[in-house]
Each structure stands twice: as C-alpha cells, then as structure tokens.
N, C-alpha and C positions, 0 to 999 in steps of 0.2 A: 504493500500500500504506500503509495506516496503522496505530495504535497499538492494543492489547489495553490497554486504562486499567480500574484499578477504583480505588473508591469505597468507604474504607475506615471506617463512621460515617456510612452513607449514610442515615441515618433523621434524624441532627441536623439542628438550623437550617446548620452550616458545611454539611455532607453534602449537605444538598440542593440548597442553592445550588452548590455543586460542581457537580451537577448540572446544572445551570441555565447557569449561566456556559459550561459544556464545551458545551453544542447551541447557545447563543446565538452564541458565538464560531467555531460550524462546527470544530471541535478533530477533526483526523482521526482519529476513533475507527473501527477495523473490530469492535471488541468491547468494551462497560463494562459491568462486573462491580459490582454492589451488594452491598460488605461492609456487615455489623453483631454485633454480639452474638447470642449463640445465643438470649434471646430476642425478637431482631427477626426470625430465620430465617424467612422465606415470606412478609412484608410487605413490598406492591407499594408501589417508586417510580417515579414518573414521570419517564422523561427527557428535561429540558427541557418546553418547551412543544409537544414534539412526542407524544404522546398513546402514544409507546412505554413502556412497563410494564415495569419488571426486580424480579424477585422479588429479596430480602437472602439472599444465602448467607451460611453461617455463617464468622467468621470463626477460630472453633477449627480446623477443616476443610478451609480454603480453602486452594488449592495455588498459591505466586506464581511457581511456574517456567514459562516462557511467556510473563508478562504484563511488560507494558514499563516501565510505569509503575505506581506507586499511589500515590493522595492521599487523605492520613492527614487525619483531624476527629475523630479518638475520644480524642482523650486523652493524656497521658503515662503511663498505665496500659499501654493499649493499645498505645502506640507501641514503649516499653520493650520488651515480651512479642515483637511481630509485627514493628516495622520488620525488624530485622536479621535475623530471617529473610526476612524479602522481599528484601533486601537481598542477602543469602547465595543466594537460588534468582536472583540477575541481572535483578529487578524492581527500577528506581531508584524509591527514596522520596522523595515530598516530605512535609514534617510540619508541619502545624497547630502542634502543639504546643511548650510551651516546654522539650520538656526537652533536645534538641540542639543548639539554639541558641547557646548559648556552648560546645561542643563545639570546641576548633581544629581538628577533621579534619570538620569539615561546615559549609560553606558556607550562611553565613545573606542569603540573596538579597531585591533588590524590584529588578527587571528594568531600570526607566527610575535607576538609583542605581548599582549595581555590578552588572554583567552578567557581568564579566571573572570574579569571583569564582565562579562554575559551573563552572567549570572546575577546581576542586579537586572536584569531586564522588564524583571516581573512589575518593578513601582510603577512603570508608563505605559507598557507594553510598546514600545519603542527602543529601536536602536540606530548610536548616531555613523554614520559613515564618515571618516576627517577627510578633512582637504588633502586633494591629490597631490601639493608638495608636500606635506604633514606627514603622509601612508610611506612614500619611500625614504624618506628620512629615516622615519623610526623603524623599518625593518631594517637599515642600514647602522644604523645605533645600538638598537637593543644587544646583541650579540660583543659589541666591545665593550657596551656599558656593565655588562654580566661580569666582566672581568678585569675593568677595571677603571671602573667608577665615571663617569663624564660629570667633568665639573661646570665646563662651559664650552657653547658651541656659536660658533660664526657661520653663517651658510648665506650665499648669493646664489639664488634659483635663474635659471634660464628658461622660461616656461613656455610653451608651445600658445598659439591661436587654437587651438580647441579649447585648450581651457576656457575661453570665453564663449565656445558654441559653437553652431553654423555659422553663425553671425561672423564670427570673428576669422575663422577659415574662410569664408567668402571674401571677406575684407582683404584679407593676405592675396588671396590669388587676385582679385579684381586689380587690385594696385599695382600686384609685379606687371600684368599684361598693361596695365595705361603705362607704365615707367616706357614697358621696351617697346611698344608702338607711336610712343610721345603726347598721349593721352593726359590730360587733366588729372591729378590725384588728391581726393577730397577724405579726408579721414571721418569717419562716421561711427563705429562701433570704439575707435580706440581715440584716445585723445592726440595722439600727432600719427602721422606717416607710421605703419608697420612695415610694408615693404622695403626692405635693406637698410632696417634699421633697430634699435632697441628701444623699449621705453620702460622705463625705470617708474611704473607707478602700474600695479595691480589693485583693482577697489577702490576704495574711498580714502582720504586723507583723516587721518586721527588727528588731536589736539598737540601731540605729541614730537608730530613728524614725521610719523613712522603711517605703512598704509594698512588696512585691517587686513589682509592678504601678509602683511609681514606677523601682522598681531595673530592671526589666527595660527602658524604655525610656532609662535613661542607657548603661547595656553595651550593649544593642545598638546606639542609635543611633554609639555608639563603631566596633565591630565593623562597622557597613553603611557609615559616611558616614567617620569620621575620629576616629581614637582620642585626638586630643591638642582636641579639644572637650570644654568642660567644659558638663553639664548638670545642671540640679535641676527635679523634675517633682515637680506634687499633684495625684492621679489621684481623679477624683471621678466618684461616678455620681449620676446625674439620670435624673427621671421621665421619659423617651423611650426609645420603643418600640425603633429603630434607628437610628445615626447618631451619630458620636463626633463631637465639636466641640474645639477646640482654642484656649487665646487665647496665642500664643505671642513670648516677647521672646526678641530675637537681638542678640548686639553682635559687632560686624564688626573687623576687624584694618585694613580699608580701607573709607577711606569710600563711602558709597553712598546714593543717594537715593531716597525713597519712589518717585517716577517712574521712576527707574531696576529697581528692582528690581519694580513691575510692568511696563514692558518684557521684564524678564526672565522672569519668569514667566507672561509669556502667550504665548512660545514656548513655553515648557517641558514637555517630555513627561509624561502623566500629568496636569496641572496644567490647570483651568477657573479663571481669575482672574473674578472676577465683583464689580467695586468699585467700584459709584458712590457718591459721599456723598451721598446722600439716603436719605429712606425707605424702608426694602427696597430698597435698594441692594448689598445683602451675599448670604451662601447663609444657611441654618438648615438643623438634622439632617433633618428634615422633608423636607426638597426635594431630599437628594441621594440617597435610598432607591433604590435600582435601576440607581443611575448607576455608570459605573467613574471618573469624573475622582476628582480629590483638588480639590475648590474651595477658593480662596483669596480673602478678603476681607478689607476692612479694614484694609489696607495703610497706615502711618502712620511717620515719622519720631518716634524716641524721643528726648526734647531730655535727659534726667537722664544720661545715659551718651553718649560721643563710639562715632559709627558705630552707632548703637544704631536697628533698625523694631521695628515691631511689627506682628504679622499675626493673623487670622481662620483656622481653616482646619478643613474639614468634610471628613467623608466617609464611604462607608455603609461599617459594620467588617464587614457579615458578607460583602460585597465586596472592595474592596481591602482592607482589615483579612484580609481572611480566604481565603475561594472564588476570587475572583479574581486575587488574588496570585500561590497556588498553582496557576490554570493558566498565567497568565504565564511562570510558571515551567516550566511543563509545557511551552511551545512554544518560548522560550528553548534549553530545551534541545535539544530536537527540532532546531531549528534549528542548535545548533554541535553536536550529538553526534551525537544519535540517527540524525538524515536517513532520516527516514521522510515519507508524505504527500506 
C-alpha cells in the first residue's frame, strides 16, 4: 500500500521537478494529484518520465482529507492560505517555501543533517523545506562539523536564474539573444542586466545591509546544523541557467587537514567530493544539473586563520535546493511515521 501525494505548484520549475524526482526515485505513490492555480486548472503534467498525464486540479477546490502527503512549490502566498488547511484535513505538508521555516513548531529538515528533527512534525503537521543555498551548504558542513566543531563560516553563493523561476530563466536567455543580435536590453524580473553579468542583491534589503537571501541562510543554517555557529553570506546571482555554486571559508575549533577532511567527505552522505588539482579537476553548475549529490571541490587548507579550509561546493537548487529535498523528506518520513509502501 502506498501514498495519495499531491503536487501543490505543479506547473512550476520546483513542481515539476517534484514530479520528476517522485517517478525517478520509484516514491510509493498509489495516487499524485496535480495542484495549481485556478488558472492552471486542466493543464497536463507529465509524471516523471513515465508518459503518464495528470491534468492541474484547482487548488481553490481541492479537498486534502485522504491524501497523505502534499508538497508545496507555490509560494508563501499559497502556502499561508492552503498548508494549514491541509494540514487541518490530516494531509502532512512539506513546504518549499520560506515562510515556516523559522517557525519553532515546524521542523526545518535536509535528511542526511538532522533527520531526528521530523519528529516534531506532529505540532503543525507541517514540514519546512530551506532554501536551496541553505540545503547544500549544510550537507556540505554537517560531516566536518561532526568532527571538528565549525566555529565560523564565510560563504559567497553564485546562484543560478532558476532560482528566481521561469521568470528569471526567461530573462537570462531573452537578454543574451538582444546582446548578440544588438537588441535593446530592459531588465524586468532582476534589478540590473543579468546577461554577462553578476548582481550582488538576492531578495529584499534588510535594515542591516545584508539581503534576506543572505539572512535566511545564516538562521537557518543555525536552526538545521548548530545554533552557536556564526555565519556571514553574499548571495549573488550569475548568468547560469541552473546550478548554485558556493566558494565557502570555514574555521574549525579543532584542527583538521585538507586531506583529512576530504576523507571525510567522500564518505559523506549526500556529498560527491570530486578534487583533483588540475584542470577541470573541480565540478561547475553546468555539470551537476540532474544530479542529486551536493559536489565538493577545491578543498584547501586556509593559512590566514588557525583550523581554517576552504571549499568548492555545487549543486543543482531546483534539486537538492529544492524537488529533491522535499521528497527526501517525503520518505524520511514514510519511513519513521507514516509506514506505508
């Protein structure tokens, strides 16, 4: 017997990859339900690569008494309105979105990090999915901090246009083509030129300085790995399609050695260490599209600070960042609660 799952933003880039992830991973589905907005109602997704067609039910309409599971991609609009009612009809959520994340009655999960944490999920019947530079971080962390202690982390993110949607994928290619045809280039979804260029500002701007894209990966990684780590992040997007990049400095409480802590990380669950020093010896966003690992490269001893690496580390966000997390999450639980399948 297995699970009644739906698919809440099932037209998105997260959505569909939800999709995709649930057939690829064989996710004991007996029933998945394609939610969206009333006007996605009656446009076919595909499930998986398996050539099955689920029409978008509305999700004004849609009744979650029955269903076991639902994984939210639409939004904190959406989530706000519909989790807790799903929540309320004894359908567990898990949520994309950032708005229950620092909730203390919902459990902010990445499965190979704090598993034990699911286990509160009962207060809301909700669980939160973090932010897709958040997710490879800390499965990038968890395994050095096991052994020797992180006291303080720097990371500058490279983060793909998906992260911000179609929208923002559209925006990337629209641009490159007006550059090279000599076309007018009007920025719309991003605040300057994305095409062959960077911008140093994901989100909103805090009081502070800092942008809630930088804020959200210091709480959370608090909240998932260890709250008495201190971190400062600059969340930057870059002209790539998919695929967040990471260049991240870590300083340890004990010492540890570059050799050592690739040892460690090429056990490490979640984690493809991929470090030669040579040419193309490292990953790029490029190369890990499709993949579920979190790759880590470029693994180096930092001499300016005592206990101090420095690491590489990639991953595809609408993946682990995103779709795949949250089925993780989905058989995690299955596995210590639900026992179904």
């Amino acid at each position: 017997m297995g699970y009644r799952v739906a698919v809440v933003g099932a037209t998105g880039n997260v959505g569909r990859e939800m999709m995709q992830v649930l057939a690829e991973r064989e996710f004991p589905c007996d029933e998945v339900a394609a939610v969206a907005s009333p006007r996605s109602t009656g446009t076919e997704i595909e499930f998986g690569d398996t050539g099955r067609m689920l029409k978008c039910k509305n999700i004004e309409h849609f009744d979650f008494a029955g269903w076991d599971i639902a994984l939210f991609a639409a939004g904190s609009g959406p989530a706000k309105l519909y989790a807790p009612k799903a929540a309320a009809a004894g359908c567990v959520v898990i949520d994309n979105s950032s708005l229950y994340r620092m909730d203390p009655d919902v459990p902010l999960i990445v499965p190979e990090v704090n598993p034990d944490a699911i286990d509160d999920y009962t207060k809301r019947n909700i669980i939160a999915n973090p932010n897709c530079s958040t997710a490879q971080l800390v499965v990038a962390l968890k395994p050095l901090h096991d052994v020797a202690r992180i006291k303080r982390v720097v990371v500058a993110t490279y983060q793909s246009t998906s992260g911000a949607g179609k929208a923002g994928m559209d925006e990337l290619f629209a641009q490159s083509r007006a550059i090279f045809v000599g076309d007018p280039v009007e920025p719309a979804k991003f605040t300057k030129q994305i095409a062959f260029n960077v911008i140093p500002h994901i989100d909103v701007f805090l009081e502070d300085g800092s942008t809630k894209e930088e804020w959200k990966m210091v709480v959370e990684t608090k909240k998932i790995l260890d709250p008495a780590i201190k971190l400062t992040a600059t969340c930057v997007r870059v002209p790539v399609f998919v695929g967040h990049s990471e260049a991240v400095n870590i300083e340890f409480e004990k010492e540890i050695s570059a050799a050592e802590a690739q040892d460690i990380l090429r056990e490490a669950p979640g984690v493809m260490l991929i470090d030669k020093r040579e040419d193309g010896g490292y990953v790029t966003p490029i190369e890990c599209v499709g993949d579920a690992a979190t790759f880590v490269s470029r693994v180096r001893e930092d001499p300016t600070v005592e206990n101090g690496l420095s690491m590489w580390v990639v991953s595809d966000n609408l993946r682990k960042g995103a779709a795949l997390n949250a089925v993780q999450i989905a058989e995690l639980l299955g596995r210590r609660h639900l026992k179904k399948g």
